[in-house]
N, C-alpha and C positions, 0 to 999 in steps of 0.2 A: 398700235395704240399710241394716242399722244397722251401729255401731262394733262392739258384740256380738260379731256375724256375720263379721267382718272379720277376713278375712287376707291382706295387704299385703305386693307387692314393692315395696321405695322405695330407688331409683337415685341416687349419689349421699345414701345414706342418713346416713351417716355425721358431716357437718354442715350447717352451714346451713339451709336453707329445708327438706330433706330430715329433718336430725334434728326437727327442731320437727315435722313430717311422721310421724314414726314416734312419735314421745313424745305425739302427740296422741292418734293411733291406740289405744296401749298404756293410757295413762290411761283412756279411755272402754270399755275392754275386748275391744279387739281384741289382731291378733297382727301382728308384722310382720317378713321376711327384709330387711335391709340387705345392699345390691349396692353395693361402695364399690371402691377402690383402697386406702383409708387402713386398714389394717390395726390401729393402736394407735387410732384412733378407731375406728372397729367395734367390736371389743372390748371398750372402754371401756363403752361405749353397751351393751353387752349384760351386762358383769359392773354395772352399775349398777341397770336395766330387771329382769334376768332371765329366763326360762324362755318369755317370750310373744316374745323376739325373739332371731332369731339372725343371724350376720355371714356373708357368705361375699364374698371380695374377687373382684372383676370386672369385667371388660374390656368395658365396654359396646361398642365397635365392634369387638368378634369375637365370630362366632358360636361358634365351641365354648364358648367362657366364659361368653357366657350361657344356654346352653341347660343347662349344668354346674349352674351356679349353682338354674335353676330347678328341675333334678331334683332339688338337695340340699333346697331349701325346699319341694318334693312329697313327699321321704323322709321330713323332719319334722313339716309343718303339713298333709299328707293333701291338700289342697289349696288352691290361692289365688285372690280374688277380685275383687283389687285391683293395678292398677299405679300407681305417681307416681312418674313419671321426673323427676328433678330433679341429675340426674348432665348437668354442661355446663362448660364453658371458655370465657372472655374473652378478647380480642386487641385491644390500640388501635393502629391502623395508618392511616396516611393510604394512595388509592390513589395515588400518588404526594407522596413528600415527600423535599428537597431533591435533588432532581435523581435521586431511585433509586424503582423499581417497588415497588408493594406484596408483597412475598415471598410466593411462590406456595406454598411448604409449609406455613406459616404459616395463610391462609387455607383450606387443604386441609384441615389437622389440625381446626378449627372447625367449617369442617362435616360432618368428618366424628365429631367427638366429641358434637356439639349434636343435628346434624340425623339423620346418619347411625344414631347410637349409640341417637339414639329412636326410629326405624322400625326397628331390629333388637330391640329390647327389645318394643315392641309387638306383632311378628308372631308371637315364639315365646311369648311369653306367652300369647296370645289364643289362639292354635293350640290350647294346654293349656283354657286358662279353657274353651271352646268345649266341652270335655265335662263339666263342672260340670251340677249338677244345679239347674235353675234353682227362683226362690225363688218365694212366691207372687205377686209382681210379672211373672213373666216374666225376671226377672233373668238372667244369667253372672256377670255382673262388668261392672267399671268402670276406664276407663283414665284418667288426667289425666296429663297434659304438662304441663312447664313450658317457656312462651315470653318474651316481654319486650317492656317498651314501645317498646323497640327496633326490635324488629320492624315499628311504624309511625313511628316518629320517632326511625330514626337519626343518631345524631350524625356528627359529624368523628370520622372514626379509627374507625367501626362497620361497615364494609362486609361484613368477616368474622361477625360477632357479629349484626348485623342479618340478612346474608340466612341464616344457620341459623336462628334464631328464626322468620323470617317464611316457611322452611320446613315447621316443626311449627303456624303460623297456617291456612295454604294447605291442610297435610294433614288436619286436624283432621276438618271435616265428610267430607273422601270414605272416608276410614279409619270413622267413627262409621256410612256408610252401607254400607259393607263387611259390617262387622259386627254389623248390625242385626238379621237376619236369625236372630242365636247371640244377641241377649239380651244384649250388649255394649255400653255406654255409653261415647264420650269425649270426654273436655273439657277444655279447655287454659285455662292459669292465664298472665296476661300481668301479671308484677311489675311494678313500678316503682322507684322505690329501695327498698332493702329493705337494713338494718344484716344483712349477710351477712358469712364472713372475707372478701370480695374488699374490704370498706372496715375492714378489721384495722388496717392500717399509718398509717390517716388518723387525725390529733389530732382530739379531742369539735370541738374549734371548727370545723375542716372537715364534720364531720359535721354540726353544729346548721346551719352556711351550705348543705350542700348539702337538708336538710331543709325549710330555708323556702319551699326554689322550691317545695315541694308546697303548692297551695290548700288544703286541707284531708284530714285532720288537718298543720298543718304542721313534721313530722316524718319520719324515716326509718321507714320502715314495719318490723315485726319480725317475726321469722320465726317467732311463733307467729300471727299473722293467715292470713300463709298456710296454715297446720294447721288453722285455723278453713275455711276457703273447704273445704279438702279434701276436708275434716267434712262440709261440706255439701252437696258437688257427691256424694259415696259416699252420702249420705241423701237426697238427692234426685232420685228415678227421670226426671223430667220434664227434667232438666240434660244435654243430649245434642246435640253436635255443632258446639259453640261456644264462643268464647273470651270470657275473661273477665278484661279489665282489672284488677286490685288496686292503683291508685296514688293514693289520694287528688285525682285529677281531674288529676293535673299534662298538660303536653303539653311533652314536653321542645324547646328550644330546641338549635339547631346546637352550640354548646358549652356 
């Protein structure tokens, strides 16, 4: 599949890793619906973008909301070819710390925004893509996740945020062999530190210190690298069923 050809749901569209996601998309001549919560960021993003992207806000872990959401971007864009889930939540929790349990809704809410929220965007998505008319590849479409290095090397305080993560790792290949059969492609994106808003509130100096633990480049990765990867994984037919590190080599440490 090229960019061209491309019409993109991206989860979580709205910023971070997601907008760089969509602006990539747009740039090379695709088209893409944003599925966000953030209302004034959605918006934003489309009165700036224009006519190739539209917003519709969504509840990645209910299904009416996103099944809503994808009829309104089949009303618009005829149809779509692409998903990049990148709609997720963070929690630093020890499972025990000073003498109290790690809070069970807490961890609830995590996987079911990360883990949950991405096998409900995938099913009804694909369900649709599944009557696309395939390209001369064999193609449907193409799914990518986003997971985290987390997922192999959780920290202190990652219990929540790890096991979602290493949820969308685990589903990756049996989901990609599900779907094989429809001409369905997926492949999950496992960031590293990545200058995202989750590190907004941190001073440059915190930022440069936490960028050196990466070997190489030793910096905070940015969230048009991952729009690069995306680029590539929707361009390239043979990228199916596997996960894909983006962290400059690091292997993060306990804390």
């Amino acid at each position: 599949m090229n960019l061209q050809e491309t019409t993109a749901i991206v989860t979580g569209g709205a910023s971070g890793l997601g907008e760089a996601t969509v602006r990539n998309i747009v740039a090379n001549g695709g088209r893409a619906a944003i599925f966000d919560l953030s209302e004034e960021n959605g918006n934003r993003l489309v009165e700036e973008l224009g006519g190739d992207v539209m917003f519709v806000k969504t509840n990645v872990t209910d299904e009416e909301s996103v099944q809503s959401a994808l009829n309104e971007a089949t009303q618009k864009f005829g149809s779509y070819n692409a998903v990049v889930n990148c709609a997720g939540i963070g929690l630093a929790e020890k499972t025990v710390s000073r003498g109290q349990a790690h809070d069970l809704d807490g961890f609830v809410k995590v996987i079911n925004v990360n883990l949950i929220g991405t096998f409900n965007v995938i099913r009804l998505a694909a369900k649709q893509m599944a009557d696309n008319e395939p390209n001369d590849k064999g193609e449907r479409g193409v799914i990518i996740n986003t997971a985290s290095v987390a997922a192999f090397d959780g920290q202190i305080g990652q219990a929540a945020y790890s096991a979602s993560k290493g949820g969308i790792v685990g589903m990756t290949l049996p989901i990609a062999r599900d779907l094989s059969k429809s001409g369905i492609r997926v492949v999950t994106i496992a960031p590293g530190l990545f200058e995202t808003p989750l590190f907004n509130g941190l001073p440059e100096e915190a930022k440069t210190a936490l960028g050196k633990q990466v070997p190489f480049p030793p910096r905070l990765g940015v969230p048009e690298e991952f729009g690069q990867l995306a680029q590539a994984i929707i361009e390239n037919p043979m990228l199916n069923g596997e996960t894909i590190r983006l962290d400059g080599a690091i292997r993060m440490q306990p804390k």
